[in-house]
C-alpha positions in Angstrom: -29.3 33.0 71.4 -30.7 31.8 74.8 -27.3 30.2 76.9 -26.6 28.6 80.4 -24.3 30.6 83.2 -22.4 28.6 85.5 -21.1 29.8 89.2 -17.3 29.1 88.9 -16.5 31.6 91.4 -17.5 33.5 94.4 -17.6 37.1 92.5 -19.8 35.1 89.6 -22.2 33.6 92.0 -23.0 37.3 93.2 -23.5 38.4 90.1 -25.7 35.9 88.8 -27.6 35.9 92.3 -28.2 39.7 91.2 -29.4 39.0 87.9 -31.8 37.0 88.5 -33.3 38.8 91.1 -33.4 41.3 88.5 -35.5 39.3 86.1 -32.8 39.3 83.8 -32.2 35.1 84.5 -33.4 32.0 85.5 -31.8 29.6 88.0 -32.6 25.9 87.2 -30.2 24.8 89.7 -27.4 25.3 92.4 -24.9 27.4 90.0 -26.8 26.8 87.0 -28.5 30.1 85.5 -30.0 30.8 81.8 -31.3 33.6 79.9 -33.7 31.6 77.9 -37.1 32.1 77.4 -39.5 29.4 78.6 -40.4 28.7 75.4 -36.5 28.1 74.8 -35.8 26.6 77.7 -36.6 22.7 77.2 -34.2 22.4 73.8 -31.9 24.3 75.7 -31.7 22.6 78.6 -31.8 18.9 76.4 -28.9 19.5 74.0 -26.4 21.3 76.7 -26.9 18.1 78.9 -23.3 17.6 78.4 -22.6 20.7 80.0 -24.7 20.5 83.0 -23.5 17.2 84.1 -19.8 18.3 83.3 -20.6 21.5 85.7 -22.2 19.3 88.4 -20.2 16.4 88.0 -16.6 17.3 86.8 -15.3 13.7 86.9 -18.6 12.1 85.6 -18.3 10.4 82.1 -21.3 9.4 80.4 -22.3 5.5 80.6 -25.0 2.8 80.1 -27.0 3.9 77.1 -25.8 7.2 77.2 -22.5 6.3 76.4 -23.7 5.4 72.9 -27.0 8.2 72.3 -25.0 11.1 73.7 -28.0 13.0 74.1 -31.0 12.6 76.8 -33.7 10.1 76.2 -37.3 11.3 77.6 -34.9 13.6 79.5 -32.9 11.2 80.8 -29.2 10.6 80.8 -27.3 8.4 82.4 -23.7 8.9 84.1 -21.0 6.9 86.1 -19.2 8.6 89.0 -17.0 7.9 92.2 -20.2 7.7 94.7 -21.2 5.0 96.8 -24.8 5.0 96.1 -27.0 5.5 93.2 -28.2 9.1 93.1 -30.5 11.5 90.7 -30.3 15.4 89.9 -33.6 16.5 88.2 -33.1 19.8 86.1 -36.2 22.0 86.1 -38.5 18.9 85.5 -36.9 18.9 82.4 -33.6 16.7 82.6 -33.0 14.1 85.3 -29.4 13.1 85.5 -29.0 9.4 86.9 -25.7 9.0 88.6 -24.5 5.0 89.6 -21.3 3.9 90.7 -18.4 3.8 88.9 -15.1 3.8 87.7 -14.7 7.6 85.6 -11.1 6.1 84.3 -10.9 2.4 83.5 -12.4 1.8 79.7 -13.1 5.6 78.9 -12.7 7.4 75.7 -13.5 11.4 75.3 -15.9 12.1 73.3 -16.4 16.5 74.1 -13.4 18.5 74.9 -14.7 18.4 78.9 -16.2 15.1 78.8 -15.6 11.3 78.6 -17.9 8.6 78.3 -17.4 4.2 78.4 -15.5 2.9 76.1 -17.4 0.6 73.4 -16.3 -2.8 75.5 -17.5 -1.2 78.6 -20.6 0.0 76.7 -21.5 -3.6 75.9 -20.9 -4.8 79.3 -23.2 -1.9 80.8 -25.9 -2.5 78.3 -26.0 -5.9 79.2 -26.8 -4.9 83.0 -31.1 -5.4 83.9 -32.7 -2.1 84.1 -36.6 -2.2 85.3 -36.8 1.7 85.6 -39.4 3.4 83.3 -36.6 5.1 81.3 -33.8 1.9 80.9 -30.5 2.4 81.6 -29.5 -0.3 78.9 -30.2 -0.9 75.4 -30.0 -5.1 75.9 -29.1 -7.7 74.3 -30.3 -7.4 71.1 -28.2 -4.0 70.6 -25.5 -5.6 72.0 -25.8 -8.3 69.1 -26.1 -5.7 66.7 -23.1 -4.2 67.2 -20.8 -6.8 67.3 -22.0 -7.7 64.3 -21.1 -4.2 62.8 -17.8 -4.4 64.8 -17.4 -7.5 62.5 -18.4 -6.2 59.5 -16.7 -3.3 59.4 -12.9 -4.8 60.5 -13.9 -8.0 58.9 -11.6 -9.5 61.3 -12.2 -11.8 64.2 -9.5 -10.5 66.7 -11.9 -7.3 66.9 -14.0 -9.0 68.9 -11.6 -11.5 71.0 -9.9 -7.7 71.5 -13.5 -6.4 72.9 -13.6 -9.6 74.8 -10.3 -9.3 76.2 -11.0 -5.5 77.7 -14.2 -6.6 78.8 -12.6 -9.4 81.1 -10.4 -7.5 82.6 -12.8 -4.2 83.4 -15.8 -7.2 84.6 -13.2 -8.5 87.1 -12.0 -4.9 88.5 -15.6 -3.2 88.9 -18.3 -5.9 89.3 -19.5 -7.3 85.9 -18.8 -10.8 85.4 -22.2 -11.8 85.0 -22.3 -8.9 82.6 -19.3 -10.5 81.2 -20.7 -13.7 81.0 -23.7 -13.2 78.3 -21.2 -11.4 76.3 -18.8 -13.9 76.3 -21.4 -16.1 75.1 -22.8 -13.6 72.4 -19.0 -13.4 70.9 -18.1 -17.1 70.9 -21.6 -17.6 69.0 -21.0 -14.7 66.4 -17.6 -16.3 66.2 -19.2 -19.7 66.1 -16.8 -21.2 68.6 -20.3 -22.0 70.5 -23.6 -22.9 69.3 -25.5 -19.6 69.1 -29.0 -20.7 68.6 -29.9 -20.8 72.2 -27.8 -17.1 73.0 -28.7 -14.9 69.9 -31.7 -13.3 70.1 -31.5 -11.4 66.6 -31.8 -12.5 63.3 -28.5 -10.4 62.2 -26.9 -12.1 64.9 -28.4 -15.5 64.0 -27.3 -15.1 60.3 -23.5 -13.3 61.0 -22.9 -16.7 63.3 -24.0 -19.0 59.9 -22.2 -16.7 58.1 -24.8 -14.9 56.1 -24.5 -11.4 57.5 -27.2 -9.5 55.8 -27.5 -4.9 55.7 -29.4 -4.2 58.7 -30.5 -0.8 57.7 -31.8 -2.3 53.7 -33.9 -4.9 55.6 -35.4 -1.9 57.6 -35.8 0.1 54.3 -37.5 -2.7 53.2 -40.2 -3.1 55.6 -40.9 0.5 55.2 -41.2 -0.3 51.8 -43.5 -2.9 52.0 -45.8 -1.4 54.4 -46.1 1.8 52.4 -47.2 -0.4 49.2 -49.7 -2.6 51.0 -51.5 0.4 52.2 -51.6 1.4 48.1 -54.6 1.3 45.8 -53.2 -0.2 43.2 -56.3 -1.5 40.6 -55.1 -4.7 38.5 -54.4 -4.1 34.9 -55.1 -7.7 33.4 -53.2 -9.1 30.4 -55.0 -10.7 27.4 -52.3 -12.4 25.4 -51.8 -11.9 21.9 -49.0 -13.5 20.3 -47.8 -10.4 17.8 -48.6 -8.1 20.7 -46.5 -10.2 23.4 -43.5 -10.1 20.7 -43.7 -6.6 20.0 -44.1 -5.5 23.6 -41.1 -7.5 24.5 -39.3 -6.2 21.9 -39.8 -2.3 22.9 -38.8 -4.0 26.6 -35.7 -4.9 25.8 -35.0 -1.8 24.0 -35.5 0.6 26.6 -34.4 -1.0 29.5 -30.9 -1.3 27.4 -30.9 2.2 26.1 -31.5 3.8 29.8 -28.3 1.7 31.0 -26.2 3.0 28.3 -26.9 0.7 25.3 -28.0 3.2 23.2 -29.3 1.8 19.7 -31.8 3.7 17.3 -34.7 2.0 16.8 -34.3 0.9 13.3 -30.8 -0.5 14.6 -32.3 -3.0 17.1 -35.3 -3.8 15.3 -32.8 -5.4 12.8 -30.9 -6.7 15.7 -34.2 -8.5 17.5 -36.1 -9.7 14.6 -33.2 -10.2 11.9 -31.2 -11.2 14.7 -27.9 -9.6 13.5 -25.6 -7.4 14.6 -24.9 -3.9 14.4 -21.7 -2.1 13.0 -19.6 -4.9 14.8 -21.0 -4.0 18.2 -21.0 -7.5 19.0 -21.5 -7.5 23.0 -24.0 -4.6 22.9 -26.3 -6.1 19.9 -26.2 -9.4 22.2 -27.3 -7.2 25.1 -30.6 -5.9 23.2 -31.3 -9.9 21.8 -30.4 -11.8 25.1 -33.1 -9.7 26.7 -35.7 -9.8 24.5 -35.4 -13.3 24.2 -36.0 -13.7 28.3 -39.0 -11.0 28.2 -40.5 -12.7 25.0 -40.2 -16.4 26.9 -43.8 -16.4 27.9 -43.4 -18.9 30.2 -40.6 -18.4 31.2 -41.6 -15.1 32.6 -44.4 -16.7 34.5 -42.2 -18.4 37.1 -41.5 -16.6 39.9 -39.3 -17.9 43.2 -41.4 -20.0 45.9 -38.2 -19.5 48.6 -35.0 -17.8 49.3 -32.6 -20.0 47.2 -35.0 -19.9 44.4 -34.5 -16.3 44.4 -31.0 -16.4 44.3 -30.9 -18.9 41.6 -32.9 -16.8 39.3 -31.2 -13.5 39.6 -28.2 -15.8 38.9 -29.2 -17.5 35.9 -31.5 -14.1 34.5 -27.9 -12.4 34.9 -25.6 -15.2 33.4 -28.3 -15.7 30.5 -28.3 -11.7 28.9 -24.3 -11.1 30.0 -22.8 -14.5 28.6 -21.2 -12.4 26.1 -19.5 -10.1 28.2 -16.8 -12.4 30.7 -15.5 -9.1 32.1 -18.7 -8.5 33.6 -18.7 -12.0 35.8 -21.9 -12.7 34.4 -24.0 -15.3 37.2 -21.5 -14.7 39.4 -22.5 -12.1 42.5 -20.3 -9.2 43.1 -16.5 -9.2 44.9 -16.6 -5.3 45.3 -18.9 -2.9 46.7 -20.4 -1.0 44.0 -21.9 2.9 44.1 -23.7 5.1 42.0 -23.1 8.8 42.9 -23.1 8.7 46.7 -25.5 5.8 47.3 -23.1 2.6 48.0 -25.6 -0.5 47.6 -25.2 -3.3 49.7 -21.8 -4.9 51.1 -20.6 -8.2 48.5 -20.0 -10.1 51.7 -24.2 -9.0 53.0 -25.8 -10.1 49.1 -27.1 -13.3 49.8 -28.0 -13.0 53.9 -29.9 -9.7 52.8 -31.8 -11.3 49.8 -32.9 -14.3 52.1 -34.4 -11.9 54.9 -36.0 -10.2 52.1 -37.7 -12.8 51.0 -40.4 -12.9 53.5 -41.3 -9.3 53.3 -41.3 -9.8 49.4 -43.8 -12.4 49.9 -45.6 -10.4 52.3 -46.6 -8.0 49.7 -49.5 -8.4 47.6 -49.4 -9.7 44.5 -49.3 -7.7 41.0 -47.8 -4.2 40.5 -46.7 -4.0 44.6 -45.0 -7.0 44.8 -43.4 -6.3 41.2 -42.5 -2.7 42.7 -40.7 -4.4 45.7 -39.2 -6.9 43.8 -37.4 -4.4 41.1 -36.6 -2.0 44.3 -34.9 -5.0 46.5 -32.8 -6.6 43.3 -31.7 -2.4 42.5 -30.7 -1.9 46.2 -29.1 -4.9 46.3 -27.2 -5.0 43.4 -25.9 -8.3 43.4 -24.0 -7.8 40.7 -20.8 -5.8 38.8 -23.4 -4.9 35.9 -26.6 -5.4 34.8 -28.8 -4.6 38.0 -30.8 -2.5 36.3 -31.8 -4.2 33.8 -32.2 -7.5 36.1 -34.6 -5.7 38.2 -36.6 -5.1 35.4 -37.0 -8.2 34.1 -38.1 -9.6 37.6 -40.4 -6.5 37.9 -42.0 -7.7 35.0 -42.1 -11.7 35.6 -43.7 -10.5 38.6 -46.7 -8.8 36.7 -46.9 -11.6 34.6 -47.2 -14.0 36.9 -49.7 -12.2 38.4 -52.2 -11.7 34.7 -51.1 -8.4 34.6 -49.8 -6.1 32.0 -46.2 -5.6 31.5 -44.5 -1.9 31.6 -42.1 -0.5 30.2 -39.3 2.5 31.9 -39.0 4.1 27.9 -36.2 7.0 27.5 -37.8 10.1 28.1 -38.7 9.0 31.7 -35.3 7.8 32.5 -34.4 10.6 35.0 -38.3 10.1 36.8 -37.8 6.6 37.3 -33.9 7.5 38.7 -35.3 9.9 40.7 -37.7 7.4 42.3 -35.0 5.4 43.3 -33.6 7.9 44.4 -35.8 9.3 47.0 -37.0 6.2 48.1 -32.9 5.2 48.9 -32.2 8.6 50.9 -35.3 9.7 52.0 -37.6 6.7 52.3 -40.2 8.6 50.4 -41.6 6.3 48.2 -44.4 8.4 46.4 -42.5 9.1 43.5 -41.1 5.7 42.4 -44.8 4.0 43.1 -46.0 6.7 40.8 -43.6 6.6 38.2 -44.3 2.3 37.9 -47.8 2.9 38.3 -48.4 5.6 35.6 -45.9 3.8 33.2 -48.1 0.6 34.0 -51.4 2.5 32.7 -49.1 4.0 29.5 -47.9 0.6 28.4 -51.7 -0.9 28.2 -53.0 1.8 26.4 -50.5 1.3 23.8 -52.1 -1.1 20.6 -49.3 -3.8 20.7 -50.8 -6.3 18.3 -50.1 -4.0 15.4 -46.0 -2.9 15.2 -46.2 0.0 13.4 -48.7 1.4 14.7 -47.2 0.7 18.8 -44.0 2.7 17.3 -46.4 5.2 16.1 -47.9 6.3 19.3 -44.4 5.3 21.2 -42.9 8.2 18.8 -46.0 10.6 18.8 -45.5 11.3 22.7 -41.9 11.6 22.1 -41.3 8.2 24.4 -38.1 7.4 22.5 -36.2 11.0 23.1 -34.2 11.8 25.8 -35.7 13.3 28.7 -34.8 17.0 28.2 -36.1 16.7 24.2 -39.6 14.8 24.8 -40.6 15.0 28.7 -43.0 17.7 28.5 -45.1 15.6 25.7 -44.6 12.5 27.1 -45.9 13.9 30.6 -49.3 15.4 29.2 -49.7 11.5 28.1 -49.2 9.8 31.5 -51.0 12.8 33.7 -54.3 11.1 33.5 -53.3 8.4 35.0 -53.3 9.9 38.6 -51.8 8.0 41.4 -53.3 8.7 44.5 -51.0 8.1 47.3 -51.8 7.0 50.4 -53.0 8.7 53.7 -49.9 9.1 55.8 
């Protein structure tokens, strides 16, 4: 592996003087040698920045945006030192080291074994400074704003931030930021809404931690991500002809599987007698009113027409879907958003205190997506990343999936058994990866499978359901039930 040589010594300059006239090295600058290739030399040269500046500069700490990237920046970094005037060190055209003013031991923290950087107080304060160079020195305002509200989140505590303030004082007054200070004085008493913040913020996470409806930063990004990958979708509408034995028996399978995949496992027989005797089953009182309390929302044709015009209409609905199909289960707070965070494997959904502020900046996006099976997609993905709730998320998301498609003239789906671990895996990757090919697959082909199925007569629809082996868990029927849904090919788009 290609490394850097430093001159510490008189005997080690010679020798490093002698190897490179050799051939054998490479001097990028005065004391610094490598044996790397050119082809190595750039990534070499980029991720041992720290040790270059530490060689160079042995009291320099790493500052301004640095401070927080720890790594160069169009082969930039940025460092503070004890000089009097601003100076540069370029590295082989390949890293320039900017050097400004400034203390190396008031607000620093170590963050390698031979090298400190600012402090996060100092950080704000240095990030707050105007940089007009081509490569900026500071990240601004907006990052600034960003962080606090983090800080905030994370300690959930206000004297985190008067503690900031307070070492930010005291370091503007000692090295020359107090109009630094200043602005972010101003940015903390707004987040802390001692002040009026709408003239000061500049973010919308700022904005809405001040009226205190913090919402997940990184789920609002996932979002938009989300949504533009689905508007650049061919998605062909499947329009719905209603049929009044068809509508019933369609909801009816609804209900079924979207219970059975969350673990309210019924045979069929079971919660047809449930559904359309409406009675219930071997004294499995709060799971039989699971299976009816949804099928009566899903069969509610218009009901499931209305979808929400704003934010608090959202809200409302998810409240009242939940509170309508839990009633029977107090334990489970039904209508009532989550106190706790909530996780599933290693995927922690959003925060309890960031539900609502994250479902209100959604809603714009959501509305931004095209109606039909994209917006439904969206709609089932933002109420399942969310999770609003203790229980039931799942199942929620479906229904407002499927009021979405409704609303829109278009045919139902259903997420039956056998595909269970498909439609998981969607979520899945779309979650951690922010690929979203398979879960706009998975709805799509499931989409096409549900109209092909003959609704209108019931024996018949469980026919075909059990023919392609719908109803079996995944590891008994998949292989059936995929030679079914492979002609419907979802083409994604271009990247």
């Amino acid at each position: 592996m290609a490394e850097l040589y430093f001159s510490t010594t008189t005997e080690q300059s010679r020798e490093l003087t002698r190897r490179e006239k050799k051939g054998e090295l490479k001097r990028l600058y005065r004391g610094v040698y490598t044996d790397a290739s050119y082809e190595e030399l750039t990534s070499l040269v980029l991720r041992d920045w720290a040790k270059i500046v530490n060689y160079l500069l042995p009291n320099a700490i790493a500052a301004y945006r640095t401070a927080h990237e720890l790594r160069p920046v169009e082969g930039t970094v940025f460092v503070a030192d004890a000089v009097a005037a601003r100076r540069t060190i370029d590295i082989a055209s390949i890293l320039t080291i900017y050097i400004w003013p400034g203390s190396t031991s008031d607000l620093v923290e170590p963050f390698l074994p031979e090298m400190k950087r600012s402090a996060p107080a100092r950080q704000y304060l240095e990030n707050l400074t105007v940089s007009r160079s081509k490569v900026k020195k500071s990240l601004g305002q907006s990052w600034v704003e960003e962080r606090l509200c983090i800080e905030l989140k994370r300690t959930n505590n206000e004297d985190s931030l008067n503690q900031i303030r307070d070492q930010a004082r005291v370091f503007a007054n000692r090295q020359g930021f107090e109009t630094e200070f200043e602005k972010l004085n101003a940015i903390i008493s707004a987040l802390l809404t001692t002040h009026s913040g709408e003239s000061i913020l500049k973010t919308e996470v700022g904005m809405a931690s001040a009226k205190q409806e913090p919402f997940d930063v990184h789920r609002i990004a996932l979002f938009k991500d989300l949504a533009n990958y689905l508007k650049r979708c061919q998605l062909p509408k499947l329009p719905y002809e209603y049929n009044k034995s068809g509508w019933n028996h369609l909801a009816f399978f609804e209900s079924y599987f979207s219970n059975y995949i969350e673990g309210t496992e019924f045979e069929i027989d079971e919660a047809e007698q449930i559904v359309f005797q409406r009675s219930e089953i071997n004294n499995r009182h709060a799971d039989s009113h699971d299976v009816l309390s949804i099928y009566d929302q899903v069969v509610d044709y218009q009901g499931m027409s209305i979808t929400p015009e704003t934010p608090d209409e959202l809200i409302k609905s998810l409240q009242r879907r939940h509170f309508e199909f839990l009633f029977e289960r107090p334990d489970k707070n039904p209508g009532r958003f989550k106190s706790k965070v909530n996780k599933a494997g290693s995927s922690t959904f959003v925060s309890p205190d960031d539900v609502v502020g994250t479902l209100t900046q959604a809603f714009s996006i959501y509305k931004s997506v095209p109606e039909g099976l994209a917006r439904a997609i969206f709609l089932q993905f933002l109420v399942s990343e969310c999770h609003p709730f203790d229980d039931g998320n799942g199942r929620l998301s479906r229904i407002m999936m499927n009021a979405e498609l409704h609303a829109a003239g278009e045919y139902k789906l259903i997420v039956p058994t056998v595909h269970r671990d498909s439609y998981l895996n969607g979520l899945r990757k779309a979650t951690r990866d922010r690929n979203f090919k398979t879960l706009v697959k998975v709805f799509y082909q499931l989409q096409r499978y549900t109209a092909s199925i003959d609704w209108a007569d019931y024996g018949e629809a469980r026919d075909t359901i059990e023919a392609h082996k719908a109803h079996l868990l995944p590891d008994e029927g998949i292989a059936d039930f995929n030679r079914q849904i492979r002609q419907y090919r979802f083409t994604p788009p271009v990247t």
